[in-house]
VMD Tcl script that builds the backbone (N, CA, C; Angstrom):
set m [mol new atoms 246]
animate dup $m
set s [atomselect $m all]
$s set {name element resname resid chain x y z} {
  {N N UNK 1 A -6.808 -19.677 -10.670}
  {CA C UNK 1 A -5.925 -19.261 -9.626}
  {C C UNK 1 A -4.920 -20.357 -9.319}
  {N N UNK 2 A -3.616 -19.917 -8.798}
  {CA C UNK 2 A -2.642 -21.421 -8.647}
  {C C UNK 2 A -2.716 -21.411 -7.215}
  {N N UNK 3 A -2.796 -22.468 -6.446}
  {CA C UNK 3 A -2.430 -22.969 -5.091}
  {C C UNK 3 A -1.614 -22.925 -4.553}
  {N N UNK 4 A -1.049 -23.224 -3.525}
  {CA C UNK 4 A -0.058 -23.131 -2.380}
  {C C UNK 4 A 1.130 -24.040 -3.642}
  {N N UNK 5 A 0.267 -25.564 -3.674}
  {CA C UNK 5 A 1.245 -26.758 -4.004}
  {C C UNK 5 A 1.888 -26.273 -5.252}
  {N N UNK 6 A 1.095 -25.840 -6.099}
  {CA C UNK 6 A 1.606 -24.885 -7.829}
  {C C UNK 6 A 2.945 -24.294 -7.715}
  {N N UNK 7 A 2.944 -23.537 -6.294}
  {CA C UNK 7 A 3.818 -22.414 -6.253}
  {C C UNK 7 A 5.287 -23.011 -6.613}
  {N N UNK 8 A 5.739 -24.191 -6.129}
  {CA C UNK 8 A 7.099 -24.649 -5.815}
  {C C UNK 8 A 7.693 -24.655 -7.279}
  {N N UNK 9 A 6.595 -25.103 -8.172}
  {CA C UNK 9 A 6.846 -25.989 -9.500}
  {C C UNK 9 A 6.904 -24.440 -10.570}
  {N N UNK 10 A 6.378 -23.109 -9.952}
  {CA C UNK 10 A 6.589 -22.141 -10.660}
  {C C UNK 10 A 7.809 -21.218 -10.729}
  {N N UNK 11 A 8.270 -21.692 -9.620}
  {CA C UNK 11 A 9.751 -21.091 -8.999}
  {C C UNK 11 A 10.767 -21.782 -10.106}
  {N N UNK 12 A 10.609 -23.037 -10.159}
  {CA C UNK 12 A 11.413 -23.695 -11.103}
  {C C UNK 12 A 11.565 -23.418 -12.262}
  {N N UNK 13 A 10.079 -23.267 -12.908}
  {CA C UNK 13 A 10.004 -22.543 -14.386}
  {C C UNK 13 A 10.332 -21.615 -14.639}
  {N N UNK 14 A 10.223 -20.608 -13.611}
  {CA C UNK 14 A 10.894 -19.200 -13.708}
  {C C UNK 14 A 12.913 -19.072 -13.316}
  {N N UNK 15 A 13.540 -20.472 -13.339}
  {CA C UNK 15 A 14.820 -19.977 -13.259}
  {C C UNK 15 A 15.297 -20.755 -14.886}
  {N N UNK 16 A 15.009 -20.293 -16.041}
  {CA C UNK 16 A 15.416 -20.307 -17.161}
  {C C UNK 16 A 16.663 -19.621 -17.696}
  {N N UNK 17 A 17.281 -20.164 -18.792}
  {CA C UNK 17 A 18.534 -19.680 -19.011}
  {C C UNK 17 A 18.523 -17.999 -19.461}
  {N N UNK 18 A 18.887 -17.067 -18.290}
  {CA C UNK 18 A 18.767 -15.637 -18.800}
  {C C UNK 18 A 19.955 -14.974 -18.481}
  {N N UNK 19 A 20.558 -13.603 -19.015}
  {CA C UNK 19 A 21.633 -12.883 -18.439}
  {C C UNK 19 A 21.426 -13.168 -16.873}
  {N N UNK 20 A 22.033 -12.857 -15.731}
  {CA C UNK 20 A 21.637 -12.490 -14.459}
  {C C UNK 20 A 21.494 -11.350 -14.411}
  {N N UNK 21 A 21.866 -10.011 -14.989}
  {CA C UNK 21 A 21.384 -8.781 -14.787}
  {C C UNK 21 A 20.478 -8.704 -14.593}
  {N N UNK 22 A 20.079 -9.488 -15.818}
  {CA C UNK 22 A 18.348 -9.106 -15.743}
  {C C UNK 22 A 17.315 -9.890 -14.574}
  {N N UNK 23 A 16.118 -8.938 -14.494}
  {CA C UNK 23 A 15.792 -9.527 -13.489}
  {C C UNK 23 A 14.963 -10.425 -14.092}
  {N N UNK 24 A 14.599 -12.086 -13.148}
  {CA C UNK 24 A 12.734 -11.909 -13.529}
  {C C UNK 24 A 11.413 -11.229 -13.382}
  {N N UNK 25 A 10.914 -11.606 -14.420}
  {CA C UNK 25 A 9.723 -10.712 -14.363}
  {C C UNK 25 A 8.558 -11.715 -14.631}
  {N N UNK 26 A 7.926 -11.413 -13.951}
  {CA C UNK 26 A 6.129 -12.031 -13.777}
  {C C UNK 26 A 5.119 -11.164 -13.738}
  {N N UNK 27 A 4.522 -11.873 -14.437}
  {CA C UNK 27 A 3.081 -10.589 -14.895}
  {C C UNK 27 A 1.665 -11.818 -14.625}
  {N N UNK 28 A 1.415 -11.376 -13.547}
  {CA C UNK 28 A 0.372 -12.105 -13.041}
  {C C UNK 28 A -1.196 -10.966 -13.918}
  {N N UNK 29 A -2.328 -11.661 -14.268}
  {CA C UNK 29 A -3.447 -11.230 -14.608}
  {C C UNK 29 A -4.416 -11.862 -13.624}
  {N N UNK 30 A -5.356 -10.246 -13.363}
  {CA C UNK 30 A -6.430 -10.966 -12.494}
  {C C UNK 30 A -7.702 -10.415 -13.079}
  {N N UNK 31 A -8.992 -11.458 -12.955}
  {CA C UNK 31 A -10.339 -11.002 -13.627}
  {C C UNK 31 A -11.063 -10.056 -13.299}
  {N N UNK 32 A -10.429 -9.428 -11.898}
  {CA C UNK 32 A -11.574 -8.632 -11.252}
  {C C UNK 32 A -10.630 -7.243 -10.781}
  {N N UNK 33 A -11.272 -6.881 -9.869}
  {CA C UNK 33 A -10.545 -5.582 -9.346}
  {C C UNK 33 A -9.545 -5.537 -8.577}
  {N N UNK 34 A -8.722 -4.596 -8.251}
  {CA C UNK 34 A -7.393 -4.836 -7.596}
  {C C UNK 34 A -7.686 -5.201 -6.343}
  {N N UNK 35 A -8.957 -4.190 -5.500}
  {CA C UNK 35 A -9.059 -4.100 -4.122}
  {C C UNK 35 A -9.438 -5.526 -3.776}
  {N N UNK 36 A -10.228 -6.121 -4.751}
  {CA C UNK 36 A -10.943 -7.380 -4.363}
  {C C UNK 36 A -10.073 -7.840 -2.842}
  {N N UNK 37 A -10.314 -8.127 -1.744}
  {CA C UNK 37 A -9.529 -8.871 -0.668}
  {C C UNK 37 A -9.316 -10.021 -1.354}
  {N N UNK 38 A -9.769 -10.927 -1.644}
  {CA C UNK 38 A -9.114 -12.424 -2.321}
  {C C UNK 38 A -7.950 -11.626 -3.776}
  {N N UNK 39 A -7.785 -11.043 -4.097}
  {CA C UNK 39 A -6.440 -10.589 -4.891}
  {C C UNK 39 A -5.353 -10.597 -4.065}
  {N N UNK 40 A -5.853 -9.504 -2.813}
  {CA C UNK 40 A -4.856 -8.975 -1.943}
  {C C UNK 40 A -3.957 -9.576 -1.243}
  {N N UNK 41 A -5.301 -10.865 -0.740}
  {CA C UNK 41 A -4.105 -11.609 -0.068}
  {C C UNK 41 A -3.481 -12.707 -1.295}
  {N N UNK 42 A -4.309 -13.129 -1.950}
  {CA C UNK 42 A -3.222 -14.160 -3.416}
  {C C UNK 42 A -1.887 -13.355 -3.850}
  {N N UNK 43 A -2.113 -12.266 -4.076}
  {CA C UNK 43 A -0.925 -11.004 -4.293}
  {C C UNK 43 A 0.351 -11.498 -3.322}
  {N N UNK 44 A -0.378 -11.324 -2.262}
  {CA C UNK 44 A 0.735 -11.164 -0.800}
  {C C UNK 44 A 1.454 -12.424 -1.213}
  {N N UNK 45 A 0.890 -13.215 -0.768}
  {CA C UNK 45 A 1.474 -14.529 -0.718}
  {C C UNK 45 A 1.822 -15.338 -2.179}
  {N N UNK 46 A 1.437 -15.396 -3.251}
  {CA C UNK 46 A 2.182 -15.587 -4.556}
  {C C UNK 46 A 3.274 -14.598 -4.645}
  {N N UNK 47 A 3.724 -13.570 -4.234}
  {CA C UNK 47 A 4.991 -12.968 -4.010}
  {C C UNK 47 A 5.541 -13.373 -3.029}
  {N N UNK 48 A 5.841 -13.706 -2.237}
  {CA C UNK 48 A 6.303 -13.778 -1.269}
  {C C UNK 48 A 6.268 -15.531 -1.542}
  {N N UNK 49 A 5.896 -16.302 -2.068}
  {CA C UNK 49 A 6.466 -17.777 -2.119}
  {C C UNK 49 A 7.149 -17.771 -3.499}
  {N N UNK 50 A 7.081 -16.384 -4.471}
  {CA C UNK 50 A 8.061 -16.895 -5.487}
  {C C UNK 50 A 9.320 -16.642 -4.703}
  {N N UNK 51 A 9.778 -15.307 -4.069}
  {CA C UNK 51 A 10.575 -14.638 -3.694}
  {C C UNK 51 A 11.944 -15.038 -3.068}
  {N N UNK 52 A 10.775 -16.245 -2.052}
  {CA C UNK 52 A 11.926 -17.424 -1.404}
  {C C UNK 52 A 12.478 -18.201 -1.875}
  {N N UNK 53 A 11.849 -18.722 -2.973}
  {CA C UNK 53 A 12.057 -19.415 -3.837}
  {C C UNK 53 A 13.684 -19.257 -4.520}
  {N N UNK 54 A 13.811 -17.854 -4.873}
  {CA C UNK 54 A 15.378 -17.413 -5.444}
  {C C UNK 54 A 15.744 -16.669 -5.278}
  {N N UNK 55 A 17.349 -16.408 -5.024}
  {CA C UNK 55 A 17.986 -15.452 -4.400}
  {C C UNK 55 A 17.836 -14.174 -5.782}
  {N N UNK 56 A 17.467 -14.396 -6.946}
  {CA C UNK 56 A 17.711 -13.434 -7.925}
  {C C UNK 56 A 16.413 -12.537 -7.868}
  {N N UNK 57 A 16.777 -10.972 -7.877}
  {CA C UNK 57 A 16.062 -10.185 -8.251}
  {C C UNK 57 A 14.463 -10.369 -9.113}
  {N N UNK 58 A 13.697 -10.123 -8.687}
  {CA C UNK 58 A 11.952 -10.267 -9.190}
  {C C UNK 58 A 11.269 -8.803 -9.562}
  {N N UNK 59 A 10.751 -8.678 -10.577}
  {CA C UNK 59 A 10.046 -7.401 -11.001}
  {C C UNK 59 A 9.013 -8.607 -10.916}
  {N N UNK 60 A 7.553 -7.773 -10.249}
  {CA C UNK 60 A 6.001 -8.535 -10.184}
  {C C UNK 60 A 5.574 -7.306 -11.421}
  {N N UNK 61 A 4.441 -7.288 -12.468}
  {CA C UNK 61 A 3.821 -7.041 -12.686}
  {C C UNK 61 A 2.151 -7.417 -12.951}
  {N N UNK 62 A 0.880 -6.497 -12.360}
  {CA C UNK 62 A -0.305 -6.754 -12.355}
  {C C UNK 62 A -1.310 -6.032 -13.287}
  {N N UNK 63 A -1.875 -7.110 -14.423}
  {CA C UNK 63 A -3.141 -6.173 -14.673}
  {C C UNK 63 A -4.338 -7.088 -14.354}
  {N N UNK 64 A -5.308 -5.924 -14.652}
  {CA C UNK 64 A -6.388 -6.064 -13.930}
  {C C UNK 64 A -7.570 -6.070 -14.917}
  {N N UNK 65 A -8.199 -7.136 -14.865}
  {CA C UNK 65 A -9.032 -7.308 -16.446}
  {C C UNK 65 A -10.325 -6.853 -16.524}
  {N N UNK 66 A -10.630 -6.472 -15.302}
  {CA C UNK 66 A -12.344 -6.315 -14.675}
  {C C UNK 66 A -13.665 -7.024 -15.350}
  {N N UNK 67 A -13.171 -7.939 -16.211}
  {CA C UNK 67 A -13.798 -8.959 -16.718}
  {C C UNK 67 A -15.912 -8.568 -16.052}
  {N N UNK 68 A -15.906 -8.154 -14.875}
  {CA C UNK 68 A -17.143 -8.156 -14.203}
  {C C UNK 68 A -18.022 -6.887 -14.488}
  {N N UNK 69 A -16.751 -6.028 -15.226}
  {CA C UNK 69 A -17.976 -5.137 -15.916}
  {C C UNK 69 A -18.414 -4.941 -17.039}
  {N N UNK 70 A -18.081 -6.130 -17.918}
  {CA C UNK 70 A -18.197 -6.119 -19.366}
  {C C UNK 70 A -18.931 -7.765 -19.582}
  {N N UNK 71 A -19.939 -7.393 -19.942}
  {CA C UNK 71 A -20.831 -8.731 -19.815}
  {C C UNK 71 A -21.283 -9.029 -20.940}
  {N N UNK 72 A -21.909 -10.215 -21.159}
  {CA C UNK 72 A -22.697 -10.664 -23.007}
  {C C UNK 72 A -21.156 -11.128 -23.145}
  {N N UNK 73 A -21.865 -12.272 -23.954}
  {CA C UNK 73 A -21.170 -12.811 -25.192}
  {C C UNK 73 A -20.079 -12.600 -25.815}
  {N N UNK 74 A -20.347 -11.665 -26.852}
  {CA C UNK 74 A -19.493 -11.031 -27.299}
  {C C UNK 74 A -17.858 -10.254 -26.281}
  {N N UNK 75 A -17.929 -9.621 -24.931}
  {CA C UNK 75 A -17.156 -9.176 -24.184}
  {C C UNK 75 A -16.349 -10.732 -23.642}
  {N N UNK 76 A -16.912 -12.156 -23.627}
  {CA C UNK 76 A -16.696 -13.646 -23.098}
  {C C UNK 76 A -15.161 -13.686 -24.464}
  {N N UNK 77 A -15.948 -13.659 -25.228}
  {CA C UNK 77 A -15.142 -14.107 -26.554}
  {C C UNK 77 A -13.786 -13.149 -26.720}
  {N N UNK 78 A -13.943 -12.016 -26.388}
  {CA C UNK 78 A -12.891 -11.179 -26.542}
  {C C UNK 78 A -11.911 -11.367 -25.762}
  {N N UNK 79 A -12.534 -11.527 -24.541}
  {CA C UNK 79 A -11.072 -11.517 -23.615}
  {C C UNK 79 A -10.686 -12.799 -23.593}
  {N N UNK 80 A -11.344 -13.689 -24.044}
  {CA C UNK 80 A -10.617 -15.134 -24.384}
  {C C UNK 80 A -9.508 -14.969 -25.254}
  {N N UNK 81 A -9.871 -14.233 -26.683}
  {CA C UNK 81 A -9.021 -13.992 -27.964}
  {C C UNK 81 A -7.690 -12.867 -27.256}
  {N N UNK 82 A -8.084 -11.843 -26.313}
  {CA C UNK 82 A -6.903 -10.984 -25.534}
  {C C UNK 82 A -6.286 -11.768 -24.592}
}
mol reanalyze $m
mol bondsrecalc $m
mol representation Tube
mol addrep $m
């Protein structure tokens, strides 16, 4: 998970040389379920500190890996290799 302090230094990385049309886009991955409350609020607030961050347009995208219902070994190794 990234921290409060992470956030500043991700804003930066994300203003790379692109058209301006386009928007950025971030595709955050999480291990567990959407509802989880610790997503909800990391969600809230990792949007909302990239956001300020730049006046340019942001597409967020989220998937959701549920990592917690696929257990053994073998399911460890896979989503390492995905």
């Amino acid at each position: 998970m990234i921290n409060n302090a992470a956030a500043p230094n991700l804003v930066d990385w994300c203003e790379v040389d692109r058209p301006k049309s386009r928007p950025q886009r971030v595709l955050v991955l999480y291990p567990d379920e959407r509802v989880l409350p610790a997503n909800v609020i990391f969600d809230h607030f990792f949007r909302t500190t990239l956001e300020a961050g730049t006046s340019e347009r942001t597409e967020f995208h989220s998937e959701f890996l549920d990592v917690s219902r696929f257990s053994g070994r073998y399911s460890s190794n896979t989503s390492v290799i995905f």
